[in-house]
N, C-alpha and C positions, 0 to 999 in steps of 0.2 A: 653603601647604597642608601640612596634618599627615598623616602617614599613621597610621589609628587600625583598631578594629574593634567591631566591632557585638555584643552578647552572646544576639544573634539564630542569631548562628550556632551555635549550642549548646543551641537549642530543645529537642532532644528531649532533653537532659542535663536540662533546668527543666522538664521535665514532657510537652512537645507531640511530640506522633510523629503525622504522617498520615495519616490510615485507609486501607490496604490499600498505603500508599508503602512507609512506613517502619516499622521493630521500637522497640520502646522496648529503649534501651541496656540495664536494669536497672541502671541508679545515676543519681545525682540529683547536680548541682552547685547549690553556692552562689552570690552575686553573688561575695563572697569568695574562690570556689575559681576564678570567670572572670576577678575583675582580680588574681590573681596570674597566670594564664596570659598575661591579654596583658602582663604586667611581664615573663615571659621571654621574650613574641615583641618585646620592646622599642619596642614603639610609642609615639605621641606622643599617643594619645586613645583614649577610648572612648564609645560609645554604649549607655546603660542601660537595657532594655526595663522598664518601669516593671510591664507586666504578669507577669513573673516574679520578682517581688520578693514578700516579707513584708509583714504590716504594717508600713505606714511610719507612727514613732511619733518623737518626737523622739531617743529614743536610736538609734535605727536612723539616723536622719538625720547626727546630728552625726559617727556613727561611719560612716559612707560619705566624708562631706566630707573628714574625717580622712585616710582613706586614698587616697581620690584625691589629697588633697593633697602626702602622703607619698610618693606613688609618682610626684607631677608629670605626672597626666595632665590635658588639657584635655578638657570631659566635652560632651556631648549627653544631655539628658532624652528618653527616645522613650516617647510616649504614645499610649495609642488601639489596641494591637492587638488582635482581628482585621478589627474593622467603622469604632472610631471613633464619629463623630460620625451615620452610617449617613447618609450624603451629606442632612444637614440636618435630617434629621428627631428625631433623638435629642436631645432639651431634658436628662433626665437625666447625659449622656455631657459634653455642652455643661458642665453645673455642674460634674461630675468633672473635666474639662478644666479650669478653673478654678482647682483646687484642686491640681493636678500643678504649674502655672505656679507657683505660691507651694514647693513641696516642690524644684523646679527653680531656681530664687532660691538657695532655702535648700543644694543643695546647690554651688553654685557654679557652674551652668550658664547659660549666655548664651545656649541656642538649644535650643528643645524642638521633637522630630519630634513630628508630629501626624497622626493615620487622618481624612480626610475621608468617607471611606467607602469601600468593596471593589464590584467588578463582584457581588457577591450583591444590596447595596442600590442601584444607580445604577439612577433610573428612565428609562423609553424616552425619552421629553421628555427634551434639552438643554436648553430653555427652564425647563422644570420643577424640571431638578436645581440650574441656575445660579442660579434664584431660593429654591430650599431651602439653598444653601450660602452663598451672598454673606448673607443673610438673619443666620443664625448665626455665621459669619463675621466679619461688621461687630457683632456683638454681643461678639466676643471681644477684640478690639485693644484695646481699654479694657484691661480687668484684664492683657494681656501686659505693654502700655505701664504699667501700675503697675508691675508685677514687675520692671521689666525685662530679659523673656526674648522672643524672635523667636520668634515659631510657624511651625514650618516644614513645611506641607504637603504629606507623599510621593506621586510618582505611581505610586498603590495600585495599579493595576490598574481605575482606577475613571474616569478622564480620558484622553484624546488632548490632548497637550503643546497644542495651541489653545487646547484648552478650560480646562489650567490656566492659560494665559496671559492667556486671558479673565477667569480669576477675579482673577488679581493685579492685572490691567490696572483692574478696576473697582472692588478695595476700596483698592487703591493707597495700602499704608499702609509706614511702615517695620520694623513689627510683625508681617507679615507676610508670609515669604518660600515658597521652597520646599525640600522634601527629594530634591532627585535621586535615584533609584532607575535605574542604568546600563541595568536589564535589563528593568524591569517591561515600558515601553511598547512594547519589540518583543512579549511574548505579544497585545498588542494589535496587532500588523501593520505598527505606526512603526519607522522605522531610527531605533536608538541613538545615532546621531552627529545626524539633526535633530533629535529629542529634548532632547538638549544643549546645541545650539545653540539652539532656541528659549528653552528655561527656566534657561538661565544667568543671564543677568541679574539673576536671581531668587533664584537658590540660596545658602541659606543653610546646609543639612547636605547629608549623602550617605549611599547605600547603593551602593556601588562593589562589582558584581555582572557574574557575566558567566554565561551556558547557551549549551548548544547545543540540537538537534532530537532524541530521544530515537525514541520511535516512535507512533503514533495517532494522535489529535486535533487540529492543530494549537490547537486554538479551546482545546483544553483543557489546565488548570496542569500536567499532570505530562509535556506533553511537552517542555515544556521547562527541563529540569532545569538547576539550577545546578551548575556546573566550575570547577576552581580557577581563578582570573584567567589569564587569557592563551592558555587553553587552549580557549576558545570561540568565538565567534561575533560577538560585540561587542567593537568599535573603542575600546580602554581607550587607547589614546596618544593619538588624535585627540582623544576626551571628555575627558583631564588636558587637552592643550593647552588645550582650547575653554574649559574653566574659568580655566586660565592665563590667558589672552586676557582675559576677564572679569573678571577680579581676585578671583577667589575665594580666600578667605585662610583656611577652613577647614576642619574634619576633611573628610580622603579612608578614608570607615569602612569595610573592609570586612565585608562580607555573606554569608551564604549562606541559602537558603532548604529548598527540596528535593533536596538533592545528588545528584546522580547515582550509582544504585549498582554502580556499578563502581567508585565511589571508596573505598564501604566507609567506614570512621568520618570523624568531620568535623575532628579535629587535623592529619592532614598533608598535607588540603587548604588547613587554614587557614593551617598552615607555609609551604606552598609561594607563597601567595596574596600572604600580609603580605611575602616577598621581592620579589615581581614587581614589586606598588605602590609599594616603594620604587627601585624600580629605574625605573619610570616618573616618582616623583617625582625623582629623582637625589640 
């Protein structure tokens, strides 16, 4: 396992701040100005939110490859923020999807994260949603397996680890794994360690995240804010071993989502973050 980081964590630098969470920094980073940041946090990868990028035109491409290449990182395509495929129903989002897998190719990536959808579009039917998603799902393994790039499915907030295990269980391809997300499926009520251990077998990326209990809603996103690794809630040695265990051989990305504002800016959490993981990975 690599330890990498995600350029998710620097949302509100590409433009995204949460309405009534977070301030917009006032300034703007580039993909350029995040993969030189993690070249000084000296990681071994990154994961490139494809939704805070330019248009991607062939010179945009060649000169990303380039620099990944130059800087020796192993990469993840991450596609689909904030809804995705809107748990099946998005035939539009489906083609888009399509066409990231070929840009994921092209920039030298073997494993693109993919949005199945967010707790906004998961409808009440289980029944309902497994047959909107296996449906479009089994329509995309084709074009992965052309490319070949693994689609790897994050649990968005939008599945209970069964139910993504249902999904894999049934399209049962090698094209298609999943995105562990450390943290998501406790805001859903699951412990982070059976989490792990159900959908390892499975995982082909990571968003390696940890929160704690903030104050309000439990049912709701902001109270459970993200914390630098190790500092929270969730069992990060137990979930490296359980990947260990599984033979999981790729990026360990770290993530942030809603940071906690007592941390104030997102650099010397991430500082502190990419030490810990490495310190878990040994």
């Amino acid at each position: 396992m690599k330890v990498a980081i995600d350029s998710y964590c620097y949302h509100r630098y590409f433009g995204e701040s949460y309405p009534g969470l977070q301030r917009d920094p006032g300034r703007r980073m580039t993909v350029w100005d995040f993969l030189k940041r993690a070249r000084k946090h000296r990681v071994e990868g990154v994961s490139i939110e494809a939704c805070f990028l330019p248009p991607v035109n062939d010179s945009f491409i060649a000169r990303l490859r380039d620099t990944l290449d130059e800087y020796g990182f192993e990469r993840v395509w991450a596609w689909g923020h904030p809804n995705g495929l809107e748990s099946g129903t998005n035939r539009a989002e489906a083609r888009d999807l399509v066409k990231h897998l070929a840009i994921a190719r092209r920039v030298g990536a073997k494993v693109m994260r993919i949005v199945g959808g967010s707790r906004r579009s998961r409808p009440k039917s289980w029944g309902v949603h497994k047959r909107q998603l296996v449906r479009v799902l089994k329509s995309l393994v084709g074009p992965a397996e052309e490319h070949g790039v693994v689609m790897a499915m994050e649990n968005h907030i939008d599945l209970l680890a069964d139910e993504m295990a249902d999904i894999m269980s049934t399209i049962d391809s090698p094209w298609l794994g999943v995105c562990l997300d450390t943290a998501n499926n406790l805001r859903l009520f699951e412990d982070p360690v059976a989490v792990a251990r159900t959908l390892a077998p499975w995982t082909r990326a990571t968003h390696v995240k940890d929160v704690t209990a903030l104050r309000g809603d439990p049912k709701e996103f902001s109270f459970w804010p993200s914390v630098p690794l190790g500092e929270g809630v969730v069992d990060l040695p137990e979930i490296v071993r359980i990947l260990q265990q599984a033979k999981y051989k790729g990026l360990l990305a770290f993530e942030i989502d809603y940071l906690h504002p007592d941390y104030g800016d997102e650099e010397p959490a991430v500082a502190k973050s990419i030490r810990h993981l490495r310190s878990l990975v040994g």
